[in-house]
C-alpha positions as CSV (number, residue, x, y, z in Angstrom):
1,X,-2.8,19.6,-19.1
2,X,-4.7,21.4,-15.8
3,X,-8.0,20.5,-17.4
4,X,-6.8,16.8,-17.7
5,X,-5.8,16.9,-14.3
6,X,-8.7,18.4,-12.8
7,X,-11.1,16.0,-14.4
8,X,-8.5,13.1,-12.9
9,X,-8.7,14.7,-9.5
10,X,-12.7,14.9,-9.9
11,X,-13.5,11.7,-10.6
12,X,-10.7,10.7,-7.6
13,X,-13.3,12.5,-5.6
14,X,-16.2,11.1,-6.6
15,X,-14.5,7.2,-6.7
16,X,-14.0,7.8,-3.1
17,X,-17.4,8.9,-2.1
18,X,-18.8,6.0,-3.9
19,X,-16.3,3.2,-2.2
20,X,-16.5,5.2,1.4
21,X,-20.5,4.9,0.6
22,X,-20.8,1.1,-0.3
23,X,-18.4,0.6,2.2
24,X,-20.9,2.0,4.9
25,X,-24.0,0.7,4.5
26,X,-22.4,-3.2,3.3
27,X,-20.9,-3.2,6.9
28,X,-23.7,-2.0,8.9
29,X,-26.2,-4.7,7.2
30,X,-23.9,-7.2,8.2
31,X,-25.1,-9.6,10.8
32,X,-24.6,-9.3,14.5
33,X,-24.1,-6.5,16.6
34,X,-20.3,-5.1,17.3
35,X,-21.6,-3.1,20.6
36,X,-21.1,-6.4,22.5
37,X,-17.5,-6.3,21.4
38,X,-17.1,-3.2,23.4
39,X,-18.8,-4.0,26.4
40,X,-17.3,-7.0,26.8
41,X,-19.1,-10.3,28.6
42,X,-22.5,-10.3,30.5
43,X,-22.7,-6.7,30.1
44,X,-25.9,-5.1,31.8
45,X,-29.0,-3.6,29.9
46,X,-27.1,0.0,30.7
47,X,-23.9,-0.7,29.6
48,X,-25.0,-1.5,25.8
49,X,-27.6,1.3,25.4
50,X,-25.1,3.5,26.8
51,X,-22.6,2.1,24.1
52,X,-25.4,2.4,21.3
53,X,-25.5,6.1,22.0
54,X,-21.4,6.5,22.4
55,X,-21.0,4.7,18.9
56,X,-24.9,6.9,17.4
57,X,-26.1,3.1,16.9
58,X,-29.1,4.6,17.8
59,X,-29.8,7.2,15.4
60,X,-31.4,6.1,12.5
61,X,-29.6,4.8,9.3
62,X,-29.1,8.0,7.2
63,X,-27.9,9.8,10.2
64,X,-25.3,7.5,10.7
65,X,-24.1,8.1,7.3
66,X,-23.8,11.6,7.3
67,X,-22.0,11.3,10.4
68,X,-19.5,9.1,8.9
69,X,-18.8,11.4,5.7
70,X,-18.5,14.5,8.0
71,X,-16.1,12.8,10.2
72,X,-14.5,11.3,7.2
73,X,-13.9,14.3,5.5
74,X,-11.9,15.5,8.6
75,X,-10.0,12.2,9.1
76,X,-11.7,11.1,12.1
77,X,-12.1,7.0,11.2
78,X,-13.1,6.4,14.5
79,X,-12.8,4.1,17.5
80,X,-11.4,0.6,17.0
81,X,-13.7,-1.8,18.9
82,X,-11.4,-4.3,19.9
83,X,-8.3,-2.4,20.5
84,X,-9.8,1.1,22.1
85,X,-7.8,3.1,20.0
86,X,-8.4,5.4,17.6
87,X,-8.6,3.9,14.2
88,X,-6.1,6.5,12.3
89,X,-3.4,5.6,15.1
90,X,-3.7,1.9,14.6
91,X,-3.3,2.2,10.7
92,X,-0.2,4.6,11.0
93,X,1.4,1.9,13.3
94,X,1.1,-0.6,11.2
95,X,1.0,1.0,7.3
96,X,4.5,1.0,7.4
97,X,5.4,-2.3,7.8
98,X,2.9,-3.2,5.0
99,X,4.0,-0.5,2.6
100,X,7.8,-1.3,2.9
101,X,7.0,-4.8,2.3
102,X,5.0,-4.4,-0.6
103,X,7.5,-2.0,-2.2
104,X,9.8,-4.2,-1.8
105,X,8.4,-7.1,-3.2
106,X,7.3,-5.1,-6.2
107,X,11.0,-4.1,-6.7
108,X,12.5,-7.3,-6.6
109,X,9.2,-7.8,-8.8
110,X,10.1,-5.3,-11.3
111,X,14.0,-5.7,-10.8
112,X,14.2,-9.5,-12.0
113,X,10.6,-9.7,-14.4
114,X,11.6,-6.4,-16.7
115,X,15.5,-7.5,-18.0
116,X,14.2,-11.2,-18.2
117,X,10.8,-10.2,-20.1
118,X,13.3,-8.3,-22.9
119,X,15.7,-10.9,-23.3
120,X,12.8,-13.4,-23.4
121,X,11.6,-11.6,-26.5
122,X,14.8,-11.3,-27.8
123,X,15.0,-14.8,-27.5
124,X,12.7,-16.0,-28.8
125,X,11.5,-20.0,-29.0
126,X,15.3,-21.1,-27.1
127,X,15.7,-22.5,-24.0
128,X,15.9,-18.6,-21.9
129,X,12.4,-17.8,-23.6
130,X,10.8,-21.3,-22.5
131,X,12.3,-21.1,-19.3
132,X,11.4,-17.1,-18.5
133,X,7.7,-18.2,-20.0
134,X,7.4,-21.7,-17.4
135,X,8.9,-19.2,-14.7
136,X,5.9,-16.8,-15.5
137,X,3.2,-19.5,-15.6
138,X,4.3,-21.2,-12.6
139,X,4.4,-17.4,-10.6
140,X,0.3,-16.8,-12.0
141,X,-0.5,-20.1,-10.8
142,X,0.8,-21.1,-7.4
143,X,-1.4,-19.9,-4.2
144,X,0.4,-17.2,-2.5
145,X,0.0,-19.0,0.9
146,X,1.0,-22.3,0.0
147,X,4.4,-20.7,-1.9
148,X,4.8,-18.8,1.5
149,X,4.6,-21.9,3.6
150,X,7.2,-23.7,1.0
151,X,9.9,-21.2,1.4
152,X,9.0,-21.3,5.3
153,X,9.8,-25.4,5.1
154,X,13.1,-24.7,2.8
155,X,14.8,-21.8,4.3
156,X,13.8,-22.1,7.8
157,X,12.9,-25.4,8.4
158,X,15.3,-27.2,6.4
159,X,18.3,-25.0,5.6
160,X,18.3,-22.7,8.7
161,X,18.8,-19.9,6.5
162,X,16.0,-17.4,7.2
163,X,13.7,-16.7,10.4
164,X,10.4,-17.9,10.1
165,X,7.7,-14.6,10.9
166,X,8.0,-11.1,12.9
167,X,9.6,-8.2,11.1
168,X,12.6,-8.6,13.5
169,X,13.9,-10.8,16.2
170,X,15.2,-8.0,18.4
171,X,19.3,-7.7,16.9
172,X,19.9,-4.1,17.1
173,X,16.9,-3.7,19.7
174,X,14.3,-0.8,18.1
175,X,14.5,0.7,21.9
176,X,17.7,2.0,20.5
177,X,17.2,5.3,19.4
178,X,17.7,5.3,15.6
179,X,19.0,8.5,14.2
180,X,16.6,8.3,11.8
181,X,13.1,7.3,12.5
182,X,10.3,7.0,9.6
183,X,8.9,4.2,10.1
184,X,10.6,1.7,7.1
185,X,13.2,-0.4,9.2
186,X,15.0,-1.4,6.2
187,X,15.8,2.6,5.6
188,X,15.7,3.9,8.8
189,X,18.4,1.2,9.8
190,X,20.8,1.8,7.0
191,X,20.4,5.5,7.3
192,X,21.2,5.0,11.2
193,X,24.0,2.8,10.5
194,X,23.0,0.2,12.5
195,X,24.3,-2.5,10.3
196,X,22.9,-5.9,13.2
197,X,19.4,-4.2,12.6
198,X,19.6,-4.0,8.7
199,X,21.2,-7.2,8.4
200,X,17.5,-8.6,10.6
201,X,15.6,-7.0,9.2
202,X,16.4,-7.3,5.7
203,X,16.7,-11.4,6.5
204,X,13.0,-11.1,8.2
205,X,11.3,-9.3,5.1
206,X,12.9,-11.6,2.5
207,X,10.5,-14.5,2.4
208,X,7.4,-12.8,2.5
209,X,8.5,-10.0,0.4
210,X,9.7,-12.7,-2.4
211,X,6.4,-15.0,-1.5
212,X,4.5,-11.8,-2.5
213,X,6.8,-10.8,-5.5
214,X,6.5,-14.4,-7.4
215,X,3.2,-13.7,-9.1
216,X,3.7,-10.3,-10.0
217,X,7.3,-11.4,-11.7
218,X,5.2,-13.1,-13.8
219,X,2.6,-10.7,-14.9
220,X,5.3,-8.0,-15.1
221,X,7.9,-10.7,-17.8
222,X,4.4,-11.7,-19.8
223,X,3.9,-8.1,-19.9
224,X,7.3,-6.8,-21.4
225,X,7.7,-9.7,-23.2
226,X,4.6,-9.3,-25.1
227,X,4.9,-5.9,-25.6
228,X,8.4,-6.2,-26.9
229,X,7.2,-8.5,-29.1
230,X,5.2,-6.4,-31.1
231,X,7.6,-3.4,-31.0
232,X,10.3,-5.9,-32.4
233,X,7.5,-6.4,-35.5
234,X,6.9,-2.6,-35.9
235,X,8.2,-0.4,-38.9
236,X,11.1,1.4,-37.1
237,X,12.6,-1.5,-35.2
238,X,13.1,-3.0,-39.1
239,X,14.1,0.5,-40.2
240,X,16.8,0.5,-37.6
241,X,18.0,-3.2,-38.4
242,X,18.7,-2.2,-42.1
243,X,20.8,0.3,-40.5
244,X,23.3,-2.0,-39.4
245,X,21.9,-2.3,-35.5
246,X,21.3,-5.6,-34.4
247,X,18.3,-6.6,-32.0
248,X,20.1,-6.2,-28.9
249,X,21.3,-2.6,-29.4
250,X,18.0,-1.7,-31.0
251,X,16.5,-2.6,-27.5
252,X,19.0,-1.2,-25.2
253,X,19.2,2.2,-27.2
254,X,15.2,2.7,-28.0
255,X,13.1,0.1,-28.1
256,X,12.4,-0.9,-24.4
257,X,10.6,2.5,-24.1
258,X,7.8,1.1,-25.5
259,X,7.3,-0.8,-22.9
260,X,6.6,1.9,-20.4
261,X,3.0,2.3,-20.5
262,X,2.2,-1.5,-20.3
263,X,4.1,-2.1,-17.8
264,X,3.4,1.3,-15.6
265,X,-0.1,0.4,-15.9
266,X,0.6,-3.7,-14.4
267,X,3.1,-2.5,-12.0
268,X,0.6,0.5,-10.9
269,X,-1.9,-1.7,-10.5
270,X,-0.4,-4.6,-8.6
271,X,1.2,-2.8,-6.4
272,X,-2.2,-1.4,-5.6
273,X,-3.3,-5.1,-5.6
274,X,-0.5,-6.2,-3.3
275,X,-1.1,-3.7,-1.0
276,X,-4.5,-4.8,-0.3
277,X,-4.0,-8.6,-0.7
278,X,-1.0,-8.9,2.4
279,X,-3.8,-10.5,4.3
280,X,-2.7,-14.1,3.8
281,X,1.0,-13.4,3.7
282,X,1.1,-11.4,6.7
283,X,-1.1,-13.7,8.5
284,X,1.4,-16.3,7.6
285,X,4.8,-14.9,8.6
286,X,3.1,-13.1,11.2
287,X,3.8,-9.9,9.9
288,X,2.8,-6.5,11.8
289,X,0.9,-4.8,9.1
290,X,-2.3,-3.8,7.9
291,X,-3.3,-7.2,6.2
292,X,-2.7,-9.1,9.7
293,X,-4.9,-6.2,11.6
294,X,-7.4,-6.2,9.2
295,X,-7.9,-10.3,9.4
296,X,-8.5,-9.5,13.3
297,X,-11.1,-6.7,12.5
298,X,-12.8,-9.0,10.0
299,X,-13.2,-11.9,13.0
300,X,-14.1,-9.7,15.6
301,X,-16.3,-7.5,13.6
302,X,-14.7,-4.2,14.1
303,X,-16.7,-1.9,12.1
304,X,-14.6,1.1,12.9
305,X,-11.3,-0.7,11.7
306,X,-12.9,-2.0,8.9
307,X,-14.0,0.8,7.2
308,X,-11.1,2.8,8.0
309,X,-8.5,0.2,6.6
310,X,-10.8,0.1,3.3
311,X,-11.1,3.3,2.7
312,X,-6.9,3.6,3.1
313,X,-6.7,0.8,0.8
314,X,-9.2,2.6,-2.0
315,X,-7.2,5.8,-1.4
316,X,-4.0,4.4,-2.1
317,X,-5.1,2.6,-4.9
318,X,-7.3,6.1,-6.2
319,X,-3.5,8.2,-5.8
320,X,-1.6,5.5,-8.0
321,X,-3.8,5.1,-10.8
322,X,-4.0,8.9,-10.8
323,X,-0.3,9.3,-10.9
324,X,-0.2,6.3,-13.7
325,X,-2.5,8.4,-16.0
326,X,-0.2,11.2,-15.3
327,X,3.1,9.3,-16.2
328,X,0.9,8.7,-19.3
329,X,0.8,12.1,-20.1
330,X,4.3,12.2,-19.7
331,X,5.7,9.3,-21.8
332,X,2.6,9.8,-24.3
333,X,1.5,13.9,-25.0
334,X,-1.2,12.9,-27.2
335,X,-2.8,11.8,-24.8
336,X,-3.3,14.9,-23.1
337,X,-6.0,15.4,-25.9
């Protein structure tokens, strides 16, 4: 078990030197030069060598990349050209937001696509099935930003039922002190009590969070479906049925374990997918995150930001898998071995 995690951690390690590495030299051979983002208009001869040598734009290539490991190693991401900040601040302001929408949309994901995936397989070839199937289909194949601006037209435009972007309009202002303070508004407001703020916020992350949740719910009910297809063909699921248990009891009592590891492994995944794909969604509800600051670092070239919201991204994405192999071990000992 140590030795399985060890070699996991290891080759965590040496993932992230390879992504912080491509990462590095991919954005310094980009065109242009992000000095004259710093400087700002007509800046003098001066002012952009003196920049060069702030930012070790000067020092030759290799130099440059040590640099960046050793600072790396230590957490230091950096500057951020175009706000002045340091880069680790700006990604602590906004990973929350991101993260607590993504979470959410992944359990509204999960909550709705794992029940209807089962009872899709128990029903097979009736109208629940073909319905559960077409809802799948239709989640894999619509454009996330053209769903989002849909439910932007129905519930805002039309029905007047949700707000249309922010992550909240200012009900229960945040310059209240909230007793409790981590970051999530969703928690932090319901912990607090304040019932105007969690009744905002939870209307603000609703569209985006079920704009992002529509094609996951579809890879997450093909998923179980499929799965508990083949475990409804298996040996023991007959074995249990000559027992007297009918399909339904089978499945609530035993068989939907089965489904575990499939699913883990899609949900893992996308949630590492989601994470790094809020770009159009936040973009389009205009939410505060890491996708909407990382469109702005991509426009203005802010190498800094870039790297450092990348390297988040590939960390996060490192940490679940490595906690998926370990649910693995978990669900499935023999694969310890």
């Amino acid at each position: 078990m140590y030795k399985y995690i060890f070699n996991r951690i290891a080759l965590m390690g040496l993932i992230m030197l390879i992504v912080c590495s491509i990462t590095f030299f991919i954005v310094r051979w980009l065109p242009g030069d992000p000095v004259f983002l710093w400087v700002g208009d007509h800046p003098t001869k001066e002012q952009i060598e003196k920049a060069r040598k702030d930012f070790g734009f000067n020092e030759p290539i290799y130099k440059q990349y040590l640099s960046f490991l050793k600072k790396t190693a230590k957490l230091d991401l950096g500057v951020s050209l175009r706000t002045r900040q340091p880069v680790t601040i700006e990604i602590l302001n906004r990973f929350f937001a991101t993260f607590e929408l993504v979470f959410f949309s992944m359990l509204i994901a999960i909550i709705l696509g794992f029940p209807m995936g089962l009872v899709s397989a128990l029903k097979q070839e009736k109208r629940f099935d073909y319905f559960a199937r077409g809802l799948g289909y239709i989640g894999l194949s619509l454009p996330v930003f053209w769903f989002g601006m849909i439910l932007q037209l129905i519930f805002f435009g039309i029905l007047y039922w949700l707000p249309l972007q922010g992550r909240y309009s200012g009900v229960g202002s945040l310059d209240a002190p909230l007793i409790y303070n981590s970051g999530f508004l969703l928690i932090d407001s319901f912990l607090s009590m304040d019932v105007d703020l969690f009744m905002d916020v939870l209307k603000h992350i609703t569209l985006p969070a079920f704009t992002m949740a529509f094609g996951v719910l579809g890879i997450v009910l093909r998923t179980t479906r499929s799965t508990m297809i083949e475990t409804i063909n298996t040996p023991f699921f007959s074995t249990f049925k000559s027992f007297g248990f009918n399909d339904g009891e089978i499945i609530r009592k035993s068989a939907y374990k089965n489904t575990f590891i499939p699913v883990s492994t899609v949900v893992g995944l996308s949630f590492g997918l989601m994470l790094g794909g809020t770009f159009l969604v936040e973009s389009i509800f205009d939410w505060p995150g890491l996708g909407q600051f990382s469109v702005l670092s991509i426009l203005t070239r802010d190498f800094p930001a870039i790297i450092g919201v990348t390297i988040l991204y590939s960390a996060i994405y490192v940490i679940i898998n490595f906690f998926i192999d370990l649910f693995y071990v978990i669900v499935d000992p023999r694969i310890r071995h």
